[in-house]
N, CA, C and O atoms as a Tripos MOL2 file, in Angstrom:
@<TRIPOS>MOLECULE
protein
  296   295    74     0     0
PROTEIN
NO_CHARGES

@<TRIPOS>ATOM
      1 N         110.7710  117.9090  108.8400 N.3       1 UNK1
      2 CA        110.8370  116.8640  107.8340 C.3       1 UNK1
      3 C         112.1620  116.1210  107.9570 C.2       1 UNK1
      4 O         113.1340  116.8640  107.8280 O.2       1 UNK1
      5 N         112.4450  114.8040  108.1790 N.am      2 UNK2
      6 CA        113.2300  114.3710  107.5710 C.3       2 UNK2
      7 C         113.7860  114.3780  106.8280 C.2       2 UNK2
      8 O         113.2720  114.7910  105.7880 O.2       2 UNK2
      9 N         115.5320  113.8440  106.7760 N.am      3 UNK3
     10 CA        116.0980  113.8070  105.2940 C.3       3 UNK3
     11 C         114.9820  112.6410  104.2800 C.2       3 UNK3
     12 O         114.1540  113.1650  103.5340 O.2       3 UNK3
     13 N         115.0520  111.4860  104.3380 N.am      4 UNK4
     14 CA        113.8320  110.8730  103.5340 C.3       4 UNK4
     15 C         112.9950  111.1020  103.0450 C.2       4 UNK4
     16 O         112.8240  110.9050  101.8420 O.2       4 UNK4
     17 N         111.8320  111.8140  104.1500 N.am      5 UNK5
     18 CA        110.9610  112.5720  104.0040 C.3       5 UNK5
     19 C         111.2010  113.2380  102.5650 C.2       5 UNK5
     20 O         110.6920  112.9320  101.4870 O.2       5 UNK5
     21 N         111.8380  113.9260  102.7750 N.am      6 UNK6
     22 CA        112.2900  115.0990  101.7840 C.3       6 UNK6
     23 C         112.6740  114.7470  100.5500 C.2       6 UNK6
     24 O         112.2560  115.2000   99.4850 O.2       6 UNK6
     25 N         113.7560  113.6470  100.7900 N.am      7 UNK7
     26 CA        113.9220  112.9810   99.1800 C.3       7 UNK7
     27 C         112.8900  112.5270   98.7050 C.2       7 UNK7
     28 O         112.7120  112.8810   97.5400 O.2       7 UNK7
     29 N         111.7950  111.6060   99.3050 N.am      8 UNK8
     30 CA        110.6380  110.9530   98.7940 C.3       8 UNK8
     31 C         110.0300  111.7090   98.3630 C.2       8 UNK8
     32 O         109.8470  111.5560   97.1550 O.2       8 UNK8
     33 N         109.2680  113.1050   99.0940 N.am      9 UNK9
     34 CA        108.7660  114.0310   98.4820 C.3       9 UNK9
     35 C         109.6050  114.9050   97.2040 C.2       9 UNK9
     36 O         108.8420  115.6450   96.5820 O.2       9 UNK9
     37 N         110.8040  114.9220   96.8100 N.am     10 UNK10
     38 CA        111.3110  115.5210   95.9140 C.3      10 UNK10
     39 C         111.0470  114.3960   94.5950 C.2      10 UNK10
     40 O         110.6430  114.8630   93.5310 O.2      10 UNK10
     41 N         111.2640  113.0810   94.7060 N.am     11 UNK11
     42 CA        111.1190  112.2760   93.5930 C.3      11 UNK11
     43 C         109.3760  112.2090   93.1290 C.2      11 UNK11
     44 O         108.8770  112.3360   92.0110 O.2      11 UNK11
     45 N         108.7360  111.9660   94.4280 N.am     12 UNK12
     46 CA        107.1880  112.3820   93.9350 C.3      12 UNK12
     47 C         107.1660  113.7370   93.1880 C.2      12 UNK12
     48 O         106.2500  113.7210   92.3650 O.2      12 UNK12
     49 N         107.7390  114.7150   93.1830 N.am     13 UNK13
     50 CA        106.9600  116.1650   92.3670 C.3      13 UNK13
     51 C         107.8620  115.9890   91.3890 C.2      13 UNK13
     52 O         107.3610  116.6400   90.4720 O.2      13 UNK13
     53 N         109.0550  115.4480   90.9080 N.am     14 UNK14
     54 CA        109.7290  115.0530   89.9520 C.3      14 UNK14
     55 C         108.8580  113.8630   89.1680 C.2      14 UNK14
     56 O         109.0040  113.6150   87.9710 O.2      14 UNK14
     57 N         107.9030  113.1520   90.0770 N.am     15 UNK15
     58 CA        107.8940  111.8350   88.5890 C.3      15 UNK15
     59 C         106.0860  112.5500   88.3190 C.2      15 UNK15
     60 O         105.4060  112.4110   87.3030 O.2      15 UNK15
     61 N         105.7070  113.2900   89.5870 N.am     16 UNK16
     62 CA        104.1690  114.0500   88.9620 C.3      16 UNK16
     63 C         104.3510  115.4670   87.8660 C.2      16 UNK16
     64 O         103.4030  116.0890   87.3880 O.2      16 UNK16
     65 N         105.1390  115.6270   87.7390 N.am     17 UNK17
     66 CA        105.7910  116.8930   86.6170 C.3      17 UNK17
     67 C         106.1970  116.1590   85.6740 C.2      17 UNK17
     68 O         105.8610  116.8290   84.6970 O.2      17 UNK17
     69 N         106.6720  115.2760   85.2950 N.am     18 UNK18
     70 CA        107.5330  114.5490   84.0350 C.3      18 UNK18
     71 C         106.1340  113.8410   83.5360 C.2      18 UNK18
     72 O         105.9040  113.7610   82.3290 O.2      18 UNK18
     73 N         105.2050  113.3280   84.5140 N.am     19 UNK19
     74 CA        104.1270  112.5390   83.9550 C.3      19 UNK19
     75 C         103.0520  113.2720   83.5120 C.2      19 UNK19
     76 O         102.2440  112.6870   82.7910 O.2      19 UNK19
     77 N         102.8240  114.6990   83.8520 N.am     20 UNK20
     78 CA        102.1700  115.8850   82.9190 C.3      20 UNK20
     79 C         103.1330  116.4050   82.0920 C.2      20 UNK20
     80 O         102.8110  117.5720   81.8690 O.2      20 UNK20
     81 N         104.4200  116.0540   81.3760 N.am     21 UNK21
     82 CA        104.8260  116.7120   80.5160 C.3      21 UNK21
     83 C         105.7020  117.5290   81.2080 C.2      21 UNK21
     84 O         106.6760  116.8470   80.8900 O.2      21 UNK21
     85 N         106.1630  118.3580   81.8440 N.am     22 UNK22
     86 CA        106.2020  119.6320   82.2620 C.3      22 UNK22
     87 C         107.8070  119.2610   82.3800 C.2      22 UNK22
     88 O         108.2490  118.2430   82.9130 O.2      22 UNK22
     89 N         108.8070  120.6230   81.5790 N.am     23 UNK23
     90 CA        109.8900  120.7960   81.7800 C.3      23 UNK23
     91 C         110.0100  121.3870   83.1790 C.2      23 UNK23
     92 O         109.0330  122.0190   83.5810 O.2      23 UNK23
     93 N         110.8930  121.2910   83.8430 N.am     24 UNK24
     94 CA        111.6520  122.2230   85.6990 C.3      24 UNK24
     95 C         110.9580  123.7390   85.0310 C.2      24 UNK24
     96 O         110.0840  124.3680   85.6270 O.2      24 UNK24
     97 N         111.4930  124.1240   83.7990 N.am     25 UNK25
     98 CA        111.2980  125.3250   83.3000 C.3      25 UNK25
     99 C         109.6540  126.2230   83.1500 C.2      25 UNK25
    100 O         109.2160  127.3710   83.2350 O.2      25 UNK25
    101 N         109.1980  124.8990   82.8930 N.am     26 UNK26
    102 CA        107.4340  125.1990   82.4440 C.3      26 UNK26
    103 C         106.9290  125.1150   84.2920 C.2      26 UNK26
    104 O         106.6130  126.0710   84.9990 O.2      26 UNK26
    105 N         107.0130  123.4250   84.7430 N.am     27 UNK27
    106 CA        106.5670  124.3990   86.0780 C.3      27 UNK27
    107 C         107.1160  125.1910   86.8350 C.2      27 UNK27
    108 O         106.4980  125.2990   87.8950 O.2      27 UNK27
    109 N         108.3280  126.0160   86.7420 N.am     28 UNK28
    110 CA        108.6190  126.9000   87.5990 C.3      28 UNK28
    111 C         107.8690  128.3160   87.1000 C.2      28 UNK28
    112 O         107.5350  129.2440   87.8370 O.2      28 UNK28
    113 N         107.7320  128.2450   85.9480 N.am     29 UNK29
    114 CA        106.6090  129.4350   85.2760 C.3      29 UNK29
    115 C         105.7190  129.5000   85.3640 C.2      29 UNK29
    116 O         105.1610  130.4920   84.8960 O.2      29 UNK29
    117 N         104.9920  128.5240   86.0010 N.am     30 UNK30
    118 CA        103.5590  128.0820   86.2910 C.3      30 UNK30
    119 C         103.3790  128.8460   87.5690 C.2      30 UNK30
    120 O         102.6340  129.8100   87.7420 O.2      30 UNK30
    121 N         104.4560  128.0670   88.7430 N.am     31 UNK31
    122 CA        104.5520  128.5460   90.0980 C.3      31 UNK31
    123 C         104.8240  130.3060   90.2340 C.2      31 UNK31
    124 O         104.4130  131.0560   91.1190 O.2      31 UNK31
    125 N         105.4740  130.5610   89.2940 N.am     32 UNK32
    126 CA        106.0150  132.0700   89.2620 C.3      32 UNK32
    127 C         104.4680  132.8550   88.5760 C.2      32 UNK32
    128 O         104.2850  133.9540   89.1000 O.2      32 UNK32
    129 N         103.4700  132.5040   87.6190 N.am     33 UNK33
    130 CA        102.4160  132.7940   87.5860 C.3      33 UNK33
    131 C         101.2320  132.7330   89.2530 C.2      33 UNK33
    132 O         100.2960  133.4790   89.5430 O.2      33 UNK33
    133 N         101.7180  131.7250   89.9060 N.am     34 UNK34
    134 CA        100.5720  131.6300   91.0880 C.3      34 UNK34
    135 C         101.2110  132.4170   92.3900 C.2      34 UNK34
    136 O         100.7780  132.4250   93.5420 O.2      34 UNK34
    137 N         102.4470  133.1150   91.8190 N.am     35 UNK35
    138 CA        102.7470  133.6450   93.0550 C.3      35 UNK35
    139 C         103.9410  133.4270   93.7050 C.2      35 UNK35
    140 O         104.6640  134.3890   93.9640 O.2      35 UNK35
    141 N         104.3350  132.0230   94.0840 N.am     36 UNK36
    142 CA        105.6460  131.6990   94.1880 C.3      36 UNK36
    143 C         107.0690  131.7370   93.4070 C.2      36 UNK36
    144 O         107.2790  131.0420   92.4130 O.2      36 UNK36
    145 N         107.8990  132.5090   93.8950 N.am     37 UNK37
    146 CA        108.9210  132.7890   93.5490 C.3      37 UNK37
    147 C         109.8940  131.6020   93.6120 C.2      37 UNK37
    148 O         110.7850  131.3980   94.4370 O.2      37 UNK37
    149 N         109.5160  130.8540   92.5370 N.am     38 UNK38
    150 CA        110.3300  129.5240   92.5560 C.3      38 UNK38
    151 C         111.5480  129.0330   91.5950 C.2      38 UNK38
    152 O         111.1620  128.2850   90.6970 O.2      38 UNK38
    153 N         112.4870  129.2180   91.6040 N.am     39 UNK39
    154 CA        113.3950  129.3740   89.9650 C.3      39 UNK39
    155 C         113.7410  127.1840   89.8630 C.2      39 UNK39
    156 O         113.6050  126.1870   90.5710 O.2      39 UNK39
    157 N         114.1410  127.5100   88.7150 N.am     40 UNK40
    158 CA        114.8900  126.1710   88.2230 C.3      40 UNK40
    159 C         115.6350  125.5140   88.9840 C.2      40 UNK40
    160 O         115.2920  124.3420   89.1430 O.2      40 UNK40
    161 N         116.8870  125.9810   89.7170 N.am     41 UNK41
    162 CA        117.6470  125.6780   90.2820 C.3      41 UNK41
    163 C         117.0660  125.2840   91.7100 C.2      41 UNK41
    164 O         117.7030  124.4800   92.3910 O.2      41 UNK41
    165 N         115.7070  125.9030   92.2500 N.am     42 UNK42
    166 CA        115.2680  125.5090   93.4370 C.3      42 UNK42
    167 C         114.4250  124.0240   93.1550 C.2      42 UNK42
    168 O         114.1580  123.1310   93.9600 O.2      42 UNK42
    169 N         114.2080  124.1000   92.1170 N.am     43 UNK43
    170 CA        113.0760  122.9310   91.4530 C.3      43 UNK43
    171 C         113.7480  121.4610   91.6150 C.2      43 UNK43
    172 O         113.3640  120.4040   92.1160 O.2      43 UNK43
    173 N         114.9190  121.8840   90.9640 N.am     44 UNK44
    174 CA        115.9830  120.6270   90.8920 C.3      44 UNK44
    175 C         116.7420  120.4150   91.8150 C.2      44 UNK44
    176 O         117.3960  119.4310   91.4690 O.2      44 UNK44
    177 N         117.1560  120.8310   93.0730 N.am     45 UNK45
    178 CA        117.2380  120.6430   94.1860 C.3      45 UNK45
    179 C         116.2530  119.9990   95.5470 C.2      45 UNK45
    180 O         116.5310  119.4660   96.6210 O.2      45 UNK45
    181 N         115.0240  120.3620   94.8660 N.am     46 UNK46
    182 CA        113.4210  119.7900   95.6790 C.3      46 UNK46
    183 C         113.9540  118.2180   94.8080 C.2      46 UNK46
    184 O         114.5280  117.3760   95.4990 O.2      46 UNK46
    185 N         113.8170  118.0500   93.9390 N.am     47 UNK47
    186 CA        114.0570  117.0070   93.2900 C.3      47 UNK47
    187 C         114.2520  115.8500   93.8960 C.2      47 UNK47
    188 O         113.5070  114.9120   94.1770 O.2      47 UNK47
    189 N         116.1790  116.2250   94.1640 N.am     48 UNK48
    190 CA        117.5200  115.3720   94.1500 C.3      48 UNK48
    191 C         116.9000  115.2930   95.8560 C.2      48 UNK48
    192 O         117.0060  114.1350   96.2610 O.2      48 UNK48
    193 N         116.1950  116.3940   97.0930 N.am     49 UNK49
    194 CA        116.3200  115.9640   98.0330 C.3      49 UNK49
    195 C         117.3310  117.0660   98.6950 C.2      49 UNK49
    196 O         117.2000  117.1420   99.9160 O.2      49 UNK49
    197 N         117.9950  117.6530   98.3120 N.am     50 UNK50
    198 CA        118.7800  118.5220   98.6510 C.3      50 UNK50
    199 C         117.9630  120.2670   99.1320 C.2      50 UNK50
    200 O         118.5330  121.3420   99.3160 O.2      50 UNK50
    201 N         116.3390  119.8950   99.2170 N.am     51 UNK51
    202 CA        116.1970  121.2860   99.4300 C.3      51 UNK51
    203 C         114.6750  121.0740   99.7920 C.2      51 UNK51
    204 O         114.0310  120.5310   98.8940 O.2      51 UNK51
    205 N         114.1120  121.3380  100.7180 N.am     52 UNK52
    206 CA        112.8780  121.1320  101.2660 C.3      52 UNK52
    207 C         111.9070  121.9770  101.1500 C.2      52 UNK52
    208 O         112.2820  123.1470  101.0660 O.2      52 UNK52
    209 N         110.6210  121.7730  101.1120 N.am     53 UNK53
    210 CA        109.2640  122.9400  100.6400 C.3      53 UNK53
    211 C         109.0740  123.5950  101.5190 C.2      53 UNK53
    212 O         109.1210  123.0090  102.6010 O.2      53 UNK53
    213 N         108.8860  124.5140  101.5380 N.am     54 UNK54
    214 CA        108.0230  125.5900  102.5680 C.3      54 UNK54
    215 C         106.3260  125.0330  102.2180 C.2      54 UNK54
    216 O         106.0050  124.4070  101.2080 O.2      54 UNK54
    217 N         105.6580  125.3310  103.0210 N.am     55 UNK55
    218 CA        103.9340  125.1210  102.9550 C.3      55 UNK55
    219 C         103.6840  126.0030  101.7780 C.2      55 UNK55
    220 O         103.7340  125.3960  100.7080 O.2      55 UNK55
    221 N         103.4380  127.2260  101.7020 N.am     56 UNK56
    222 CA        103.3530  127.3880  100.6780 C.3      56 UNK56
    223 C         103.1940  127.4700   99.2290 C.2      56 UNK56
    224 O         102.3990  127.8170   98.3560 O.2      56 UNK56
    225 N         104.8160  126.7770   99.4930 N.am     57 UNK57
    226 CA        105.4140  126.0340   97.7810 C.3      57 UNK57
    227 C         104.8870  124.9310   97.6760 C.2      57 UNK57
    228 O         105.2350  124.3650   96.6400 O.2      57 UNK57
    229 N         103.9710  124.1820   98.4920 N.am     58 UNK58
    230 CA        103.3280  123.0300   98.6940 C.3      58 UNK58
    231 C         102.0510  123.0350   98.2270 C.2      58 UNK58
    232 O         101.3980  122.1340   97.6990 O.2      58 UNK58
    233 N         101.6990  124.4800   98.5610 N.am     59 UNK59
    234 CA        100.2530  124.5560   97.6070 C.3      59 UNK59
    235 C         100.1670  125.2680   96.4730 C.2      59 UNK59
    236 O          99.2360  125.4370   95.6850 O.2      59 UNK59
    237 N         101.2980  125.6720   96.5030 N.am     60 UNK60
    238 CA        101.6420  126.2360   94.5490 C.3      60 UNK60
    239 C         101.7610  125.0220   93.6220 C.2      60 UNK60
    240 O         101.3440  125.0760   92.4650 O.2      60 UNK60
    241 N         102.3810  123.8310   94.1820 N.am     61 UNK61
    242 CA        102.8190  122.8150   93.3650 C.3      61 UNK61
    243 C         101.6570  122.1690   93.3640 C.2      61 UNK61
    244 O         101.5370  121.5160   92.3270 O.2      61 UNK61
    245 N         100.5830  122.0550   94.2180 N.am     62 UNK62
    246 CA         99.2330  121.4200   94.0840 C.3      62 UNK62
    247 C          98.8360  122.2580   93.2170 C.2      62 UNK62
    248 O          98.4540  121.7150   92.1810 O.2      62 UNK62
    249 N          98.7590  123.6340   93.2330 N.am     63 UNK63
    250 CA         97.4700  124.4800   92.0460 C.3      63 UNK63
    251 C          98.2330  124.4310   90.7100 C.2      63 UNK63
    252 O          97.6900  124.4340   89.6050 O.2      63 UNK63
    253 N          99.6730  124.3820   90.9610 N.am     64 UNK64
    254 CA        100.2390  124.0910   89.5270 C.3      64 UNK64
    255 C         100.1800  122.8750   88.4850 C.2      64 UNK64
    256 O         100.0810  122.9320   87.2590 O.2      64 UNK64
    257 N         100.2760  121.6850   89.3820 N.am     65 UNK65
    258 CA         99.7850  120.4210   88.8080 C.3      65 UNK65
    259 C          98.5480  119.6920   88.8590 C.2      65 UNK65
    260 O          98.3900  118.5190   88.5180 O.2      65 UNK65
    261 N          97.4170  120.7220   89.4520 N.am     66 UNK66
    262 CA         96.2740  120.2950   89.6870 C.3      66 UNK66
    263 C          96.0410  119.3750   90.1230 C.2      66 UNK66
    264 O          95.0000  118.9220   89.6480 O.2      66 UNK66
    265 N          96.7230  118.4260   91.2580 N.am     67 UNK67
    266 CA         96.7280  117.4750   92.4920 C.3      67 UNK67
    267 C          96.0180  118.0840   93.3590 C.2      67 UNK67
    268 O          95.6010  119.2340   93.4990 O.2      67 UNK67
    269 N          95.9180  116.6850   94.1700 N.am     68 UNK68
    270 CA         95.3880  116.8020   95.2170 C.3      68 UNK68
    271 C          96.7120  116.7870   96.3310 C.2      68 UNK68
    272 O          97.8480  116.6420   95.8790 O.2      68 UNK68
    273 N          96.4340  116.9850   98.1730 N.am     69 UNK69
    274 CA         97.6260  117.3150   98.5580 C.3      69 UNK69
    275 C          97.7440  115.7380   98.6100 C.2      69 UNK69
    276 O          98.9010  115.3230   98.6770 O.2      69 UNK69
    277 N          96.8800  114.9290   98.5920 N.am     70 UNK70
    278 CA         97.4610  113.4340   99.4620 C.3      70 UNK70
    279 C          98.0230  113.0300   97.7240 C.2      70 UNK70
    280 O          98.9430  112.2220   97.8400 O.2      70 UNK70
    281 N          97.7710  113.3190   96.3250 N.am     71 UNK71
    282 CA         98.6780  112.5430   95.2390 C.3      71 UNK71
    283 C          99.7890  113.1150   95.0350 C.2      71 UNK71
    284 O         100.5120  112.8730   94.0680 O.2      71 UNK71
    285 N         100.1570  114.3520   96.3920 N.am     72 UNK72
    286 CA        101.4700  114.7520   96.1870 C.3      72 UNK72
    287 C         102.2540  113.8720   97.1590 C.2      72 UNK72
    288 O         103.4490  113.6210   97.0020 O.2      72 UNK72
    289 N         101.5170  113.4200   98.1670 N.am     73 UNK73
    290 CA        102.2930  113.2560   99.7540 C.3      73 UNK73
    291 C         102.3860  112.4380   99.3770 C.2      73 UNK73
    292 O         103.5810  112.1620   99.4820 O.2      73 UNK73
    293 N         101.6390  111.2890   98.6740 N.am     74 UNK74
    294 CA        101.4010  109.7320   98.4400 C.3      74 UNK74
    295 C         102.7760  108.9180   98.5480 C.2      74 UNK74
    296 O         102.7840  107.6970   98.3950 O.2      74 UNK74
@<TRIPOS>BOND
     1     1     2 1
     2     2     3 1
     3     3     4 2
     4     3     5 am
     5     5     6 1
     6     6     7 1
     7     7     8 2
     8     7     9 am
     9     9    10 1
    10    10    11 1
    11    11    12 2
    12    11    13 am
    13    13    14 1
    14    14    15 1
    15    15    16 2
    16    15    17 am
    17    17    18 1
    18    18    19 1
    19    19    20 2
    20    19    21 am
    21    21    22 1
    22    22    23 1
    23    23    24 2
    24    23    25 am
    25    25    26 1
    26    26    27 1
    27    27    28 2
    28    27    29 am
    29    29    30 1
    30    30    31 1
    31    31    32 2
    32    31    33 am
    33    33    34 1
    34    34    35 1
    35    35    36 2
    36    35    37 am
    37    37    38 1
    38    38    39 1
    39    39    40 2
    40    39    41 am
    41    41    42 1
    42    42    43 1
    43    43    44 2
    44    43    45 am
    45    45    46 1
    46    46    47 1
    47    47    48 2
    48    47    49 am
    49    49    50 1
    50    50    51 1
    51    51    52 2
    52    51    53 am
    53    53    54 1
    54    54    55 1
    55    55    56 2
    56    55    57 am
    57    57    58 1
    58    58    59 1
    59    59    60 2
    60    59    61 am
    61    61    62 1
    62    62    63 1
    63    63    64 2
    64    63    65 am
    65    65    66 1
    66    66    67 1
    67    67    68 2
    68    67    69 am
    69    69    70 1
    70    70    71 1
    71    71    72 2
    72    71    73 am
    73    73    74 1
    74    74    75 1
    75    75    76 2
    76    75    77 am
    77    77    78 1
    78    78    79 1
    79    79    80 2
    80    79    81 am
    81    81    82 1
    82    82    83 1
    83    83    84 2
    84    83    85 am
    85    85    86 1
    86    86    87 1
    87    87    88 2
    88    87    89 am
    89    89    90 1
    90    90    91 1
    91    91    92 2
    92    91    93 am
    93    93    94 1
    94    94    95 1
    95    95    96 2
    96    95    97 am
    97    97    98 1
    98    98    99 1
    99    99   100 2
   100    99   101 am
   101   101   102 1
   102   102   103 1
   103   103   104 2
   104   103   105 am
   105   105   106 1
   106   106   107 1
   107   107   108 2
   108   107   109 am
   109   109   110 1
   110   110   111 1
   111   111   112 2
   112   111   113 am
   113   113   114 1
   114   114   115 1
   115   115   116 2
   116   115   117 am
   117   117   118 1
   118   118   119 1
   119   119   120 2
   120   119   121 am
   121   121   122 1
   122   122   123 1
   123   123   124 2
   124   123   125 am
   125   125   126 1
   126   126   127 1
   127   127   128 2
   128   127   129 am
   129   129   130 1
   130   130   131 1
   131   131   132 2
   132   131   133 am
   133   133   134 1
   134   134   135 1
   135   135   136 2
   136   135   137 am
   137   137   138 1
   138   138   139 1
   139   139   140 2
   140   139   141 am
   141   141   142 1
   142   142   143 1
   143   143   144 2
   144   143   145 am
   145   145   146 1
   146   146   147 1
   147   147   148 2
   148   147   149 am
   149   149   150 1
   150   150   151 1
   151   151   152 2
   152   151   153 am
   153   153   154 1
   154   154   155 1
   155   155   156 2
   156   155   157 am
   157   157   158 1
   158   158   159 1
   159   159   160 2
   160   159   161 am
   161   161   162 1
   162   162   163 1
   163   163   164 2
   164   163   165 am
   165   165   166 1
   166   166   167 1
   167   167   168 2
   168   167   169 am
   169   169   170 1
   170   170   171 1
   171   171   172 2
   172   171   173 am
   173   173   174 1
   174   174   175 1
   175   175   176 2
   176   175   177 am
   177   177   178 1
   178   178   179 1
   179   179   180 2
   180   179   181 am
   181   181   182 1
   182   182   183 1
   183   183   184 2
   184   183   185 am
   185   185   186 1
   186   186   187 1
   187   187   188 2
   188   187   189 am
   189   189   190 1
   190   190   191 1
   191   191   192 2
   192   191   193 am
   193   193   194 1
   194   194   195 1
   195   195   196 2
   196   195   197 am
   197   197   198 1
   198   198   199 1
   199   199   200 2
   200   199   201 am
   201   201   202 1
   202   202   203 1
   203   203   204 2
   204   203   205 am
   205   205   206 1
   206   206   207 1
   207   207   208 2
   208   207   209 am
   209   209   210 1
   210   210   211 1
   211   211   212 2
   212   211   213 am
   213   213   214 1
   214   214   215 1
   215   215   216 2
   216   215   217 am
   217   217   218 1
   218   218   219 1
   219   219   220 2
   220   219   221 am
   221   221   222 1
   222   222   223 1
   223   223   224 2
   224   223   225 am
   225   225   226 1
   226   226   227 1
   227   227   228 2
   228   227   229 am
   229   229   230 1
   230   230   231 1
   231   231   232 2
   232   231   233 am
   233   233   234 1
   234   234   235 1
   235   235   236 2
   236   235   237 am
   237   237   238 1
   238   238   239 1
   239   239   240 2
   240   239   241 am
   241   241   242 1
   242   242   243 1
   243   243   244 2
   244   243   245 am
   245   245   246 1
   246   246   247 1
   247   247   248 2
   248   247   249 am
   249   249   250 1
   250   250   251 1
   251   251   252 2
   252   251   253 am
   253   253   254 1
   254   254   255 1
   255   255   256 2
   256   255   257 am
   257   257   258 1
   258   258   259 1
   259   259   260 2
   260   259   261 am
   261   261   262 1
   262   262   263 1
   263   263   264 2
   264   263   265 am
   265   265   266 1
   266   266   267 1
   267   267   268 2
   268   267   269 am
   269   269   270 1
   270   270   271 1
   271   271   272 2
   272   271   273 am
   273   273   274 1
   274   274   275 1
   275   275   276 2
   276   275   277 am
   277   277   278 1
   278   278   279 1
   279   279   280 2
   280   279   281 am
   281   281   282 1
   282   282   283 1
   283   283   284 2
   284   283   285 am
   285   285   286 1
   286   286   287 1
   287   287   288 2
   288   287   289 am
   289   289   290 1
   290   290   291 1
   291   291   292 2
   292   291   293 am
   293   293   294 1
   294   294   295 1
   295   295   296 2
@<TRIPOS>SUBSTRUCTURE
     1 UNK1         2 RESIDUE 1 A UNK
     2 UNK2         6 RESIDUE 1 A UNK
     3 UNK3        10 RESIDUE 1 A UNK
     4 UNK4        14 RESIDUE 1 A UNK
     5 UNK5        18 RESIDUE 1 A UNK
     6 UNK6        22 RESIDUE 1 A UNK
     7 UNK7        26 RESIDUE 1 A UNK
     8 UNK8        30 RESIDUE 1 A UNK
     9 UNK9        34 RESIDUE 1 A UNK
    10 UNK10       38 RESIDUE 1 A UNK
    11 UNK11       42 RESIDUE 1 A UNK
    12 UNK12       46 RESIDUE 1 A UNK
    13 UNK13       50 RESIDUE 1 A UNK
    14 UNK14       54 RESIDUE 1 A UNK
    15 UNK15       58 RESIDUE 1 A UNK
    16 UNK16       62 RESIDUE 1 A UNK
    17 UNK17       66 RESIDUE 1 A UNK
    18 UNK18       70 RESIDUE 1 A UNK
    19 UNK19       74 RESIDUE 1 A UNK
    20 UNK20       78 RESIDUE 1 A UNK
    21 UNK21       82 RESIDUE 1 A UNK
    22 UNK22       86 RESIDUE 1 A UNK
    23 UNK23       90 RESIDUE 1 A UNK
    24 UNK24       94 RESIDUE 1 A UNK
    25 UNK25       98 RESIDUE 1 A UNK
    26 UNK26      102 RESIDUE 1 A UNK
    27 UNK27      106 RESIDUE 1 A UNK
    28 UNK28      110 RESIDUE 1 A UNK
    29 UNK29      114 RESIDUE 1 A UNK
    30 UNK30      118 RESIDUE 1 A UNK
    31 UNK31      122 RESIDUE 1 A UNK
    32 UNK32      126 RESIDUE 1 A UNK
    33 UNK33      130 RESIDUE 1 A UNK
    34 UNK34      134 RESIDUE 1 A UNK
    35 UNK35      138 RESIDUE 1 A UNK
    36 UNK36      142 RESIDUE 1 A UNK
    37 UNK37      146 RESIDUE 1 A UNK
    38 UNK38      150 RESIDUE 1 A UNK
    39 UNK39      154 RESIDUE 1 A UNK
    40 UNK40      158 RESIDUE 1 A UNK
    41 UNK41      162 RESIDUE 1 A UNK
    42 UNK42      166 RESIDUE 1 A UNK
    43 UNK43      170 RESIDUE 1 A UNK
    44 UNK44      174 RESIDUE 1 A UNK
    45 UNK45      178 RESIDUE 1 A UNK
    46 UNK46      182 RESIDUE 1 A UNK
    47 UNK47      186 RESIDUE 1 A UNK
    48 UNK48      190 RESIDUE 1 A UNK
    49 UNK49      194 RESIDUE 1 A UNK
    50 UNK50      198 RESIDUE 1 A UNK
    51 UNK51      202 RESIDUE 1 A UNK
    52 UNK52      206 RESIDUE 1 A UNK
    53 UNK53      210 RESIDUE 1 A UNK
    54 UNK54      214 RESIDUE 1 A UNK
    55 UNK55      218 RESIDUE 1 A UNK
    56 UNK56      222 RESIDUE 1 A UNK
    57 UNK57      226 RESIDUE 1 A UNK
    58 UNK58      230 RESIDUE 1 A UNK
    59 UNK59      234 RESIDUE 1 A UNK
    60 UNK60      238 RESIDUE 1 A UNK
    61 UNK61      242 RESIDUE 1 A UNK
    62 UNK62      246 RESIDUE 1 A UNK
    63 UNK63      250 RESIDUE 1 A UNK
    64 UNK64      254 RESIDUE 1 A UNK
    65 UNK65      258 RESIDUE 1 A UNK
    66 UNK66      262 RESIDUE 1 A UNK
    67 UNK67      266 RESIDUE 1 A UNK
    68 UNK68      270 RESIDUE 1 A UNK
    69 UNK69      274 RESIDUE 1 A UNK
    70 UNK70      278 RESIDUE 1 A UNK
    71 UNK71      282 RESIDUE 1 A UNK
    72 UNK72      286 RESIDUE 1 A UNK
    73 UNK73      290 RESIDUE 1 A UNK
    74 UNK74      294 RESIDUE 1 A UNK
C-alpha cells in the first residue's frame, strides 16, 4: 500500500464510522467482539494514516460496519 493509499483508506473508515454513529471506542468493541484485537489507539492511527490494515482487520471493519468491501475501498 502506499502512503496515500493508506491515508485515503484511513479517512474512508473514519467518515464510514462517524456516519453510523460509532465512537473509535464502540467500533473497536465491535471488532474486539468479531475477533480482532483492535484497541483505540490502533483505530486512530488507521485514521490519521499513520498505520495500515492487515486483511483481516479489513474484514472485521466490513462485518463491523456492515459494508460492503468496495464502500470501504471507494
Amino acid at each position: 500500500m502506499t502512503e496515500d493509499f493508506t491515508r485515503t483508506l484511513g479517512l474512508r473508515v473514519k467518515t464510514l464510522r462517524t456516519q453510523q454513529g460509532y465512537t473509535q471506542d464502540r467500533l473497536c468493541a465491535k471488532l474486539q467482539l468479531l475477533g480482532c484485537d483492535f484497541t483505540r489507539s490502533a483505530l486512530a492511527k488507521v485514521e490519521v494514516g499513520q498505520r495500515r490494515l492487515y486483511p483481516e482487520e479489513l474484514r472485521a471493519l466490513k462485518q463491523a460496519l456492515q459494508i460492503s468491501y468496495e464502500d470501504l475501498l471507494e
